[in-house]
N, C-alpha and C positions, 0 to 999 in steps of 0.2 A: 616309825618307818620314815624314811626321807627317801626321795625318788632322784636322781642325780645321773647326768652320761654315764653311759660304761667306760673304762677304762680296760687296757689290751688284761689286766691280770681278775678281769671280771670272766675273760672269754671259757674258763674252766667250769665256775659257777651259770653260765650260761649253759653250758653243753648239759650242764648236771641238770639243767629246767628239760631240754630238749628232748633228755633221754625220757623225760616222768609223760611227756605227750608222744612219743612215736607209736605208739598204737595205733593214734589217732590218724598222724598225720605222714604216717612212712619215716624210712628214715633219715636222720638226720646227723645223729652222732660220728658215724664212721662215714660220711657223705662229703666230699673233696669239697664240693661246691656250695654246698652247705657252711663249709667253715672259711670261705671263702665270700660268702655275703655275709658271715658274721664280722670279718677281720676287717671286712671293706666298710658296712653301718660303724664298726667302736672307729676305726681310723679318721674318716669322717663326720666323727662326731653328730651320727643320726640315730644312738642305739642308745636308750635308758635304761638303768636297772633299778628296780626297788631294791632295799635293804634295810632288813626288819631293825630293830631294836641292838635284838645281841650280834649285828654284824653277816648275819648271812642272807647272801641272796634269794628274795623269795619271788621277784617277779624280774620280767625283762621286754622293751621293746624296739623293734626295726622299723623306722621309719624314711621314709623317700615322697620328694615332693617336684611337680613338672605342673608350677600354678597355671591356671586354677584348681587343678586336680592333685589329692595328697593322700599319699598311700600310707596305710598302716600295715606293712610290710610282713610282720609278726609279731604277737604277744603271746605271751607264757605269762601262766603264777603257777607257781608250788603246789600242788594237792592239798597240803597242811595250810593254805594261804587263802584260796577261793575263797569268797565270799563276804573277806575282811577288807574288802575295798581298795586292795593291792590293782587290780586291774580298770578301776575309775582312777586310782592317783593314776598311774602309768600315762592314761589317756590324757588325763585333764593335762596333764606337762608337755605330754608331746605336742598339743595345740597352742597351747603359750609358746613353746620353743619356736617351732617347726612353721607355723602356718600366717601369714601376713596377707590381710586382705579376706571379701568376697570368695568364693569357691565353693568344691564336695571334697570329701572325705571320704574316701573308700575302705576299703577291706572284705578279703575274700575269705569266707570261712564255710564250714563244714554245709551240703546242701539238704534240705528238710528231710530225707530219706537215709543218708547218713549216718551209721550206731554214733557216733558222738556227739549229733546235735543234739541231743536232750542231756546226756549225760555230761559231756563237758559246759553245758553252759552257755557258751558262746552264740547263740542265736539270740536267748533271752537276754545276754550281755548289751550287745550293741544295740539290742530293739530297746533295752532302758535308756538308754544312752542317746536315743533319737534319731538313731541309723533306720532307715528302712532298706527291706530284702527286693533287689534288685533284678539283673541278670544272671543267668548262670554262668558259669565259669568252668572254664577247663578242667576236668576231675583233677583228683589230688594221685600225687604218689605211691601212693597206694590203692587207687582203682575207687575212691572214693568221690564222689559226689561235691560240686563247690558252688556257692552263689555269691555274690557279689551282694554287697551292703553298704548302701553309702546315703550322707548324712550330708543336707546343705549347709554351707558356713557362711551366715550373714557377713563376717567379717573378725579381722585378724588387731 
């Protein structure tokens, strides 16, 4: 797997992550604005994709940064992908890329009452990763539940 910027003809294999989490997260595939912070992160050059072995996209990420404070904007992996590390490469790069200096490190994800915070992961994610569970956050898109998690960075 190598983890690399998106590029604009990543933006289909992205939408195709999108679609595997709208459950979770409302939606996002048929979503104006949705495809519209996607085209603005790959243009920008603040959006990574993993991509496995045989060439398809198995993970992807959004990221936005206003130092000291640096957003992890959105990640996806693949269903078939979880748990093979696709979501620690994604992060570990977007902190090499993205982050220079002292700072936190946020990210807003599913809130502890949430159906997908056990099942998708993503609590136990970031709490391995050294993020602690923070404020709440303005429910999600779908009427779900969000808390904010964010992780101090000695330095960039």
């Amino acid at each position: 797997m190598i983890v690399r910027p998106a590029l604009s003809s990543d933006v289909p294999g992205l939408l195709s992550l999108a679609a595997e989490v709208e459950h979770w997260f409302g939606p996002m595939v048929d979503e104006p604005g949705f495809h519209q912070a996607l085209d603005e992160h790959v243009r920008e050059e603040r959006a990574l994709v993993a991509v496995a072995d045989g060439g398809s996209l198995v993970g992807g990420l959004l990221f936005g940064s206003a130092p000291p404070v640096h957003h992890v904007h959105w990640v996806v992996v693949s269903e078939r992908a979880r748990g093979t590390g696709v979501g620690r490469a994604l992060m570990a790069e977007a902190v090499q890329r993205y982050v220079r200096g002292p700072g936190t490190l946020e990210v807003v994800t599913f809130g502890a009452d949430h159906p997908g915070a056990v099942t998708s992961g993503a609590r136990a994610f970031y709490t391995s990763l050294g993020f602690s569970p923070a404020e709440q956050a303005p429910a999600g898109p779908e009427g779900g539940s969000r808390q904010v998690y964010r992780k101090v960075l000695a330095g960039g």
